[in-house]
ROSE-4610 file (N, C-alpha, C; in Angstrom, 1 decimal, always signed):
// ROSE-4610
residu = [X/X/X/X/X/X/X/X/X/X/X/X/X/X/X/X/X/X/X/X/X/X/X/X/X/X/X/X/X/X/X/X/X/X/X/X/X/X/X/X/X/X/X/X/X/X/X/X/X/X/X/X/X/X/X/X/X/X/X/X/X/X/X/X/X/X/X/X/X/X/X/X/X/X/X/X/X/X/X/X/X/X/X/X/X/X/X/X/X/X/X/X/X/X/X/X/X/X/X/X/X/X/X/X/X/X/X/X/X/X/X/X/X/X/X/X/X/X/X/X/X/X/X/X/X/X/X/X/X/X/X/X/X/X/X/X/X/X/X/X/X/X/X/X/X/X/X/X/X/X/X/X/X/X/X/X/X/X/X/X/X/X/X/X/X/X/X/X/X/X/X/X/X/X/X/X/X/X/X/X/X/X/X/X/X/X/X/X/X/X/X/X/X/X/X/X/X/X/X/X/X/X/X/X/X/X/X/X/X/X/X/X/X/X/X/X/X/X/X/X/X/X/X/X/X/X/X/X/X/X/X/X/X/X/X/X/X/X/X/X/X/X/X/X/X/X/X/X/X/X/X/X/X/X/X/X/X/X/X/X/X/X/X/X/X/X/X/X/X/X/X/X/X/X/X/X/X/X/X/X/X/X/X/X/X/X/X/X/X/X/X/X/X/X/X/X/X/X/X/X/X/X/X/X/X/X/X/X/X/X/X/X/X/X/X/X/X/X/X/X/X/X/X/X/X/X/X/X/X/X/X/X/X/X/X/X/X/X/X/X/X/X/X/X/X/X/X/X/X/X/X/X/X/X/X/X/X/X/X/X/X/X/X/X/X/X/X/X/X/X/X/X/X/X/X/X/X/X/X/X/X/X/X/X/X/X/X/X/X/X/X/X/X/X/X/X/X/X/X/X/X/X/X/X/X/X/X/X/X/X/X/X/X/X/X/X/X/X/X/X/X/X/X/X/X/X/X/X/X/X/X/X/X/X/X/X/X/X/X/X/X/X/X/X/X/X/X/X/X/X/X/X/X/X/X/X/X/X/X/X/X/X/X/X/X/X/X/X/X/X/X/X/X/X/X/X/X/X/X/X/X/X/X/X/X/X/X/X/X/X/X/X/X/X/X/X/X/X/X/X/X/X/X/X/X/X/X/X/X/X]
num = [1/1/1/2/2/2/3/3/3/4/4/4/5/5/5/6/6/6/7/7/7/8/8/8/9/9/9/10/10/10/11/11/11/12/12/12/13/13/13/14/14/14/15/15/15/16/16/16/17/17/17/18/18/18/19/19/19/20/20/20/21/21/21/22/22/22/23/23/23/24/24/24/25/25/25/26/26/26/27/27/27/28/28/28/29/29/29/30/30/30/31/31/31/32/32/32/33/33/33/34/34/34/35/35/35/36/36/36/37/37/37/38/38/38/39/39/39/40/40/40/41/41/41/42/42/42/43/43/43/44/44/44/45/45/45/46/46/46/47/47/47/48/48/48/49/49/49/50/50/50/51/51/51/52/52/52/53/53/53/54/54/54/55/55/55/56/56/56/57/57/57/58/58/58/59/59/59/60/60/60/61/61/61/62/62/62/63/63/63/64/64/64/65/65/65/66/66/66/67/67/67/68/68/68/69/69/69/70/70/70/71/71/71/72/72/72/73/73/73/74/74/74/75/75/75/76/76/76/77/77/77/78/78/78/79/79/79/80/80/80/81/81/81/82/82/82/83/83/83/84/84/84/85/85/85/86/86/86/87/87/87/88/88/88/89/89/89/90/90/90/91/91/91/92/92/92/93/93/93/94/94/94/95/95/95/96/96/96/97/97/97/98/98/98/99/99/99/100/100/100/101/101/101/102/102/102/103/103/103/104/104/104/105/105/105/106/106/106/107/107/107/108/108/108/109/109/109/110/110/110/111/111/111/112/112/112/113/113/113/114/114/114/115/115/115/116/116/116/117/117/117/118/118/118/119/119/119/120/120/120/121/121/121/122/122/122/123/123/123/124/124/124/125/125/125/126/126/126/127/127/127/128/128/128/129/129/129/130/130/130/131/131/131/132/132/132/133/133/133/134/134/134/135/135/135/136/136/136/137/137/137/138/138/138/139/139/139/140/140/140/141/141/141/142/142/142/143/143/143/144/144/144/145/145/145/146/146/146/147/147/147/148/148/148/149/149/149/150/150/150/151/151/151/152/152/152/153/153/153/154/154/154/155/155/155/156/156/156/157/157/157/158/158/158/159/159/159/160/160/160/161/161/161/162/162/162/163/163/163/164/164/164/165/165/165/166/166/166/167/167/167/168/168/168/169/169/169/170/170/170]
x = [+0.8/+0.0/+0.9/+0.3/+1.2/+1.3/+1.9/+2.2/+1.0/+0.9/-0.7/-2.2/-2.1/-3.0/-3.1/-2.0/-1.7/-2.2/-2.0/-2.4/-3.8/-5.0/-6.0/-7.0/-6.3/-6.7/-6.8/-5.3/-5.3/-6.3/-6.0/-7.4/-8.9/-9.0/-10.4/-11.0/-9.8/-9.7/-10.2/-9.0/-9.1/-10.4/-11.1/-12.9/-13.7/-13.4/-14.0/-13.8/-12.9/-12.2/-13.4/-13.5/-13.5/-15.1/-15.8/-17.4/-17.8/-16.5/-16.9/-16.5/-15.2/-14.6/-13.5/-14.6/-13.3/-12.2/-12.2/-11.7/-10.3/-9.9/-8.8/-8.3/-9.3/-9.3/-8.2/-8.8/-8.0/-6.5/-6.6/-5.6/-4.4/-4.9/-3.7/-3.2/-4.0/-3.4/-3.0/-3.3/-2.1/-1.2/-0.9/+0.2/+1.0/+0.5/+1.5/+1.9/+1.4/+1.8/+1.6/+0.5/+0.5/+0.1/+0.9/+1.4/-0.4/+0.2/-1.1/-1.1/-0.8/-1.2/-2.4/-2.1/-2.6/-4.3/-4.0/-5.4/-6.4/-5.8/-6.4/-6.6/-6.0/-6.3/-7.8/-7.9/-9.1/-10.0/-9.8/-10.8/-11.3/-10.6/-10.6/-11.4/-10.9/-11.8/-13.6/-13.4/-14.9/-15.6/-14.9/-15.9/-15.8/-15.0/-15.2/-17.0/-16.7/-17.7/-19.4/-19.2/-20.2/-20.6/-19.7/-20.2/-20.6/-20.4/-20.6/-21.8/-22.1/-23.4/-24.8/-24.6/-25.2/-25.7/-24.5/-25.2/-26.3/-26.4/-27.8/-29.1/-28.9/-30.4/-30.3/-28.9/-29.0/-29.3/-28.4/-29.0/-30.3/-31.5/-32.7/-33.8/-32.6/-33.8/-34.2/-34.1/-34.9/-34.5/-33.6/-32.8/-32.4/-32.3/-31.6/-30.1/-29.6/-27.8/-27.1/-27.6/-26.3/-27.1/-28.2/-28.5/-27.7/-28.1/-27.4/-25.7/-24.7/-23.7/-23.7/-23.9/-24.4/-24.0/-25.3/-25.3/-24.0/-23.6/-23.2/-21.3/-21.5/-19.9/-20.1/-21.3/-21.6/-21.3/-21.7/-21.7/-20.5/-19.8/-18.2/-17.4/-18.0/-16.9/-17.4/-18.6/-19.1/-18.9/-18.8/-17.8/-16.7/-16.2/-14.6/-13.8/-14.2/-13.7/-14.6/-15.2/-16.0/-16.0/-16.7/-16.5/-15.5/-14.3/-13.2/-12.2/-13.2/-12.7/-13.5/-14.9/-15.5/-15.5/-14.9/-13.9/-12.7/-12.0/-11.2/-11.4/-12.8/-12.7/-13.5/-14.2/-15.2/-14.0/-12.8/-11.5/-11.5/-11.0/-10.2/-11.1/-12.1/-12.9/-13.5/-13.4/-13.9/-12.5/-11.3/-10.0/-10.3/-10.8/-10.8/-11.7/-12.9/-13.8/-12.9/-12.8/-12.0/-10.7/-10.1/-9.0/-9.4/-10.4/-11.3/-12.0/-12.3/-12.8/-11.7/-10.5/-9.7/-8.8/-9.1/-8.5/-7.3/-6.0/-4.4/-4.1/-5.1/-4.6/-4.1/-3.9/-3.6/-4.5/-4.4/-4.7/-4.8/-3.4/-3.7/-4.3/-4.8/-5.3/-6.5/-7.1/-8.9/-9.1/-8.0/-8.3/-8.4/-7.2/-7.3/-8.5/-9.2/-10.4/-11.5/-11.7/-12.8/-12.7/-11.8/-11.2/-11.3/-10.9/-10.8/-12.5/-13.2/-14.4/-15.1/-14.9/-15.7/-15.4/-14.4/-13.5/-13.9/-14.1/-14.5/-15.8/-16.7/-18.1/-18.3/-17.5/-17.8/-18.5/-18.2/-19.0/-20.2/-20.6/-22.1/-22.5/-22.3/-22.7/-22.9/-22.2/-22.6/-23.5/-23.6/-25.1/-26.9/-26.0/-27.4/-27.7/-26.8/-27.1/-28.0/-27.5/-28.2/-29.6/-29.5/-31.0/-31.6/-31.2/-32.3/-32.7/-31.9/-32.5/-33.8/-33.3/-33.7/-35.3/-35.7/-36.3/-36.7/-36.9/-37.1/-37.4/-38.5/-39.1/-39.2/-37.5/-36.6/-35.2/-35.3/-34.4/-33.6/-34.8/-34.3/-34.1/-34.7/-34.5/-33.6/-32.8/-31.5/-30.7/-30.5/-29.4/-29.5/-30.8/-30.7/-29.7/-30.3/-29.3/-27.7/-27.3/-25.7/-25.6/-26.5/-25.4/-25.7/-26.4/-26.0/-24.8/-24.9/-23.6/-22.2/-22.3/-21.6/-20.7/-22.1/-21.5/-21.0/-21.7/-21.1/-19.8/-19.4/-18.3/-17.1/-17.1/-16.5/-16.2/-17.3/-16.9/-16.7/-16.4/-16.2/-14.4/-13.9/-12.7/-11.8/-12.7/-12.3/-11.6/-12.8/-12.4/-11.4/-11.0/-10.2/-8.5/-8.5/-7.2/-7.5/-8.3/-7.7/-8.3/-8.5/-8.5/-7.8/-7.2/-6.7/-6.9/-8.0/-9.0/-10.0/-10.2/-11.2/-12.9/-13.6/-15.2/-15.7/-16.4/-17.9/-19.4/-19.7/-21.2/-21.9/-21.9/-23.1/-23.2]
y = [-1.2/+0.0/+1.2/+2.1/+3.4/+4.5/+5.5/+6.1/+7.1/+7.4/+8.4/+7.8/+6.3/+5.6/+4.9/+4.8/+4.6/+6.2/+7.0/+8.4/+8.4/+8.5/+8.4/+7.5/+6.1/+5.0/+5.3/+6.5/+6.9/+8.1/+8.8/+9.7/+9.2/+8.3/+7.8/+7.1/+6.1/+5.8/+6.5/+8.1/+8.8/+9.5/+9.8/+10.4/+9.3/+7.9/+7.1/+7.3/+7.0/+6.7/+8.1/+9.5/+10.8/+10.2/+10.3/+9.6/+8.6/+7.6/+6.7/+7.3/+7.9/+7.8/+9.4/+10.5/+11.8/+12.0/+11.7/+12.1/+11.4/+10.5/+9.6/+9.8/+10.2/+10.6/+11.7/+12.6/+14.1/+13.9/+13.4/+13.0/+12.5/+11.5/+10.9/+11.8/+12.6/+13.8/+14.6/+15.3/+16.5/+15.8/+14.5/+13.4/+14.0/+13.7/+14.0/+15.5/+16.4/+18.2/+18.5/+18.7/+19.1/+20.5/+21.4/+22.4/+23.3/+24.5/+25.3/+25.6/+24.9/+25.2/+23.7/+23.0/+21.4/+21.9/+22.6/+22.6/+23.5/+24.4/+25.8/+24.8/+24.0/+23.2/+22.5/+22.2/+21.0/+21.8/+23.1/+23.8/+24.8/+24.9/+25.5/+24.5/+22.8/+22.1/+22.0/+21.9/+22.2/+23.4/+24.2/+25.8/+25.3/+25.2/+24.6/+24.0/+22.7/+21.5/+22.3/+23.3/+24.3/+25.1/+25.7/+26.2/+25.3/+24.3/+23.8/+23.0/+22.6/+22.1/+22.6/+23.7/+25.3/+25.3/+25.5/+25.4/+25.2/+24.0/+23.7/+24.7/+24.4/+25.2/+27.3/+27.4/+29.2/+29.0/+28.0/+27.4/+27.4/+26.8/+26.5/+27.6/+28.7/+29.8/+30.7/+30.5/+31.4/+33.0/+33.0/+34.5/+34.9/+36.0/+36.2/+36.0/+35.9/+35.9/+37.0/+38.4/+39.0/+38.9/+38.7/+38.7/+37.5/+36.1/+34.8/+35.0/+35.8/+35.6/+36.6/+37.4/+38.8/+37.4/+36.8/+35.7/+35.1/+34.2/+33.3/+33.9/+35.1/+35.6/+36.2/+36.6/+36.3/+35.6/+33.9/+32.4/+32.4/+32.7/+32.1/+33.1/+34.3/+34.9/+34.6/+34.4/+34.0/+32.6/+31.5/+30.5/+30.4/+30.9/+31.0/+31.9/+33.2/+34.2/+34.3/+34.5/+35.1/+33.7/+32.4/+31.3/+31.3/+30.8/+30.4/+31.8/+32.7/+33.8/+33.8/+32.9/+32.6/+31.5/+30.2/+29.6/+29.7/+30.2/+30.7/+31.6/+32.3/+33.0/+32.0/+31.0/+30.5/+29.3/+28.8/+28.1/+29.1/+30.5/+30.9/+31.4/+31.4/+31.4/+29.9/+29.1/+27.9/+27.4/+28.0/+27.7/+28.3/+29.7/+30.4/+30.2/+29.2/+29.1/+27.6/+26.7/+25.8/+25.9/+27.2/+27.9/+28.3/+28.9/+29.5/+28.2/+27.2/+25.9/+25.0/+25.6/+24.5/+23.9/+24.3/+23.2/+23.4/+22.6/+23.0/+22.8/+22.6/+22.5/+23.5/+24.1/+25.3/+25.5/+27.0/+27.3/+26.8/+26.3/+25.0/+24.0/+23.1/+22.2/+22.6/+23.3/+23.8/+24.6/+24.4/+24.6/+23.5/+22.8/+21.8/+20.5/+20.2/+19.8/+20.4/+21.3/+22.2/+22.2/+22.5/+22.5/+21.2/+19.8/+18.6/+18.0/+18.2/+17.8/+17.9/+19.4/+20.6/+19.4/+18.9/+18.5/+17.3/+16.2/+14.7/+14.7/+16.0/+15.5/+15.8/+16.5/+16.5/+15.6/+13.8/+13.0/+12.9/+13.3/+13.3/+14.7/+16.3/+17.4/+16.9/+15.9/+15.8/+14.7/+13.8/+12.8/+13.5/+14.6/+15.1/+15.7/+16.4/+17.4/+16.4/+15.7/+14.8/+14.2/+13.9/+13.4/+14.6/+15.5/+16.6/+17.1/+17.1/+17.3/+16.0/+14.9/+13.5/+13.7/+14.1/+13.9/+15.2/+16.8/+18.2/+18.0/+17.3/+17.0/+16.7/+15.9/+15.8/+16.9/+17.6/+18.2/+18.8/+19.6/+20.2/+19.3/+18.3/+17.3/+16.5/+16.7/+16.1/+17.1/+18.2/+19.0/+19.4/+18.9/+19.5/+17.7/+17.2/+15.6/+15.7/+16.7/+16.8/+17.6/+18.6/+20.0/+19.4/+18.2/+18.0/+16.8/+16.5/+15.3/+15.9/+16.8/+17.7/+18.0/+18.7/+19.5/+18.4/+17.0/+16.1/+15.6/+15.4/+15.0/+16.1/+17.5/+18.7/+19.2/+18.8/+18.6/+17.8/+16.8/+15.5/+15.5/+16.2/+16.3/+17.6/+18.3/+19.4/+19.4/+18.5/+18.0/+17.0/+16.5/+15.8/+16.3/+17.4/+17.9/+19.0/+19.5/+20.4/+19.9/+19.0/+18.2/+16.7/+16.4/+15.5/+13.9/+13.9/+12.5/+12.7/+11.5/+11.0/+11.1/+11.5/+11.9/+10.9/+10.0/+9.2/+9.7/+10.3/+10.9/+9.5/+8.7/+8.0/+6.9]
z = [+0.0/+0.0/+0.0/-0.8/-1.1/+0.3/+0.7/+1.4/+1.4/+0.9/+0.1/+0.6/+0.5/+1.1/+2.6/+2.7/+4.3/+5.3/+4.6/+5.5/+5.0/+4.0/+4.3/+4.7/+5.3/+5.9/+7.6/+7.8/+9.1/+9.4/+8.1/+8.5/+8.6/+8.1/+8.1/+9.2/+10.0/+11.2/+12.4/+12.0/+13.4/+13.3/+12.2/+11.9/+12.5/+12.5/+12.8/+14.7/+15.1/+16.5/+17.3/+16.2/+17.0/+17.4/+16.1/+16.5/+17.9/+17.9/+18.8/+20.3/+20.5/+21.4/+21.1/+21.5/+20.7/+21.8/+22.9/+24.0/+23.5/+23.2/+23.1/+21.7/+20.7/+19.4/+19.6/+20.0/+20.0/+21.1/+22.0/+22.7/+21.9/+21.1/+20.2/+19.2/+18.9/+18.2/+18.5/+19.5/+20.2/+20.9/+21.1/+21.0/+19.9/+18.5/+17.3/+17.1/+17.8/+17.7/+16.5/+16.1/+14.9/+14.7/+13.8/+13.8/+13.2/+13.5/+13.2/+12.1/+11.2/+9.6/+9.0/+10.2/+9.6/+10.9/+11.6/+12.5/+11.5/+10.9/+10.4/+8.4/+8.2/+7.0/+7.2/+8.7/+9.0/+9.3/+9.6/+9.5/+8.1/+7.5/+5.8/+5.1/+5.5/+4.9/+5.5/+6.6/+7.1/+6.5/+6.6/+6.0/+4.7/+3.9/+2.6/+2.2/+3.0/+2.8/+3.4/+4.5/+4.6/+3.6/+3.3/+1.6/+0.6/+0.6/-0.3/-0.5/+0.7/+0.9/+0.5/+1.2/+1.0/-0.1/-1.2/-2.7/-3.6/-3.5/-4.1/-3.7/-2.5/-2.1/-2.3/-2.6/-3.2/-4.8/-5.7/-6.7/-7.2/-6.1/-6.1/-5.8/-5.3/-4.7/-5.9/-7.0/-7.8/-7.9/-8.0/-7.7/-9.3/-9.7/-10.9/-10.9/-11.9/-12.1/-10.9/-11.3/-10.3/-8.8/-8.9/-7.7/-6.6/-7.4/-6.7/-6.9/-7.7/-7.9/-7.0/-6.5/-4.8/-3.7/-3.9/-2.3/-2.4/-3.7/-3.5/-3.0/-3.2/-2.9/-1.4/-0.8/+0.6/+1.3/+0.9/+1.4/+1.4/+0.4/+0.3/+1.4/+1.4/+2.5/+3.9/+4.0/+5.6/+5.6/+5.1/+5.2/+5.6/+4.5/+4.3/+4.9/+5.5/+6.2/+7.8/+7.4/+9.0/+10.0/+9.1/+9.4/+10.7/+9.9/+11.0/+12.4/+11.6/+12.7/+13.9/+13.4/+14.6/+15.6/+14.8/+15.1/+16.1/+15.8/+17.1/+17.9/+17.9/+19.1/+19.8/+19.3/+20.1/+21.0/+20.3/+21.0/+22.3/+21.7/+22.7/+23.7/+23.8/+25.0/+25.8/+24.5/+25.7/+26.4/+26.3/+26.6/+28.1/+27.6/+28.7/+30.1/+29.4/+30.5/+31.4/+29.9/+31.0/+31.9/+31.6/+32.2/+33.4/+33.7/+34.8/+35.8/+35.2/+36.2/+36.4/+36.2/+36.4/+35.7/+34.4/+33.1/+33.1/+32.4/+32.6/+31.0/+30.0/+28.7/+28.1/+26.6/+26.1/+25.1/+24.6/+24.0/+22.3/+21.9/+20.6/+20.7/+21.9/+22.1/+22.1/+22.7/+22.4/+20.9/+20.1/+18.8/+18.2/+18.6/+17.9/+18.2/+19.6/+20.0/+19.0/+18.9/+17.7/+16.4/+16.1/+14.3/+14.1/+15.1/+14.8/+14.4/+15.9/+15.8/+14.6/+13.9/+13.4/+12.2/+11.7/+10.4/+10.2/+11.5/+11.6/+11.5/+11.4/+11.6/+9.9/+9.0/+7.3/+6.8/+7.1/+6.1/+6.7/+8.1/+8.5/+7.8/+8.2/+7.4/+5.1/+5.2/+3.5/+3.9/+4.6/+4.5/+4.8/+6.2/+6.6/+5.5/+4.3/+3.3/+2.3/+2.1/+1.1/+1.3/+3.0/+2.9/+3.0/+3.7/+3.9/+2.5/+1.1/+0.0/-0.5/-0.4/-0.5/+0.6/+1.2/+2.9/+3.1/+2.3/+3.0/+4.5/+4.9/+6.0/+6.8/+7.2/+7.8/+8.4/+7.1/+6.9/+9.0/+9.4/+10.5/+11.8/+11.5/+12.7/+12.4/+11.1/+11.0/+11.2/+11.1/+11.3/+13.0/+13.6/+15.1/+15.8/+15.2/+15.5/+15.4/+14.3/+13.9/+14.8/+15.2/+16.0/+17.5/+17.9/+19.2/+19.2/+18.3/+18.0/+17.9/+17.3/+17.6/+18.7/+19.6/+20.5/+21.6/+21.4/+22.1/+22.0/+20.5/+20.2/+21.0/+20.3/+20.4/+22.2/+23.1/+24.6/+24.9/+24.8/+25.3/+25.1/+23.3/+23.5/+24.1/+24.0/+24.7/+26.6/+26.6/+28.4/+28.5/+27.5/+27.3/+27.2/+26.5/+26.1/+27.3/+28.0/+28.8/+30.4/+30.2/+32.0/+32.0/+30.4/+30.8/+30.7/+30.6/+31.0/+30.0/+29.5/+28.4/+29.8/+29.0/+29.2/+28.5/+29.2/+28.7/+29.5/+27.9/+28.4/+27.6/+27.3/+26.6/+27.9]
């Protein structure tokens, strides 16, 4: 097996591992120190795959040309820009609150807990996309399903890299 394929076998692994178990997920990766160009990539791909999802349904709204090519350069800066600026403020405050109760982690590590979660939940954000086109009906009780899966996953490692100890809420 190629070298190329050996690292997306491990990435697919550790998406897998974060769903079941993120606490030990993310642990094993601020294990490896991975530098803040690879945390801020996992997060470039998430706002990406947000944008992109997005699409169809600006597509579908019935807008004229300049009007939708108006939105659609909206979506891509509040994605792609505002997105991840909100992103790390929302790190550097839950750094801060777990700084405040106690926590001993750092600052890279409650980025990297969030950018990671935000990045491992992608193939679920393109499934809910798809049914919820497939399903309208569904649509918001599947996206209320992702954002508390979410927020489970995303605390569970968070308390992990900054208290130290793996969290089992299930």
């Amino acid at each position: 097996m190629g070298r190329t394929a050996q690292r997306v076998r491990a990435l697919l692994a550790g998406i897998a591992e974060t769903w079941i178990a993120p606490g030990r997920a993310v642990r094993r990766l601020a294990a490896t120190n991975p530098g803040e160009e690879k945390l801020l990539a996992w997060l470039m791909i998430a706002s990406l795959v947000s944008f992109l999802v997005r699409s169809p349904q600006t597509l579908q709204s019935g807008l004229e040309s300049d009007t939708l090519a108006g939105l659609f350069g909206a979506q891509i800066v509040a994605s792609m820009l505002f997105g991840p600026l909100a992103f790390y403020a929302l790190a550097a405050l839950s750094h801060l609150a777990m700084r405040v109760s106690g926590g001993t982690g750092s600052g890279r590590n409650a980025r990297l807990a969030l950018f990671w979660s935000a990045f491992a939940l992608q193939p679920l954000v393109i499934a809910v996309a798809i049914l919820g086109w497939l399903l309208p009906g569904l649509h918001g009780v599947l996206l209320l399903a992702l954002g508390l899966f979410f927020l489970s996953i995303w605390l569970r490692a968070l308390l992990a890299v900054e208290r130290g100890k793996a969290v089992n809420l299930s």
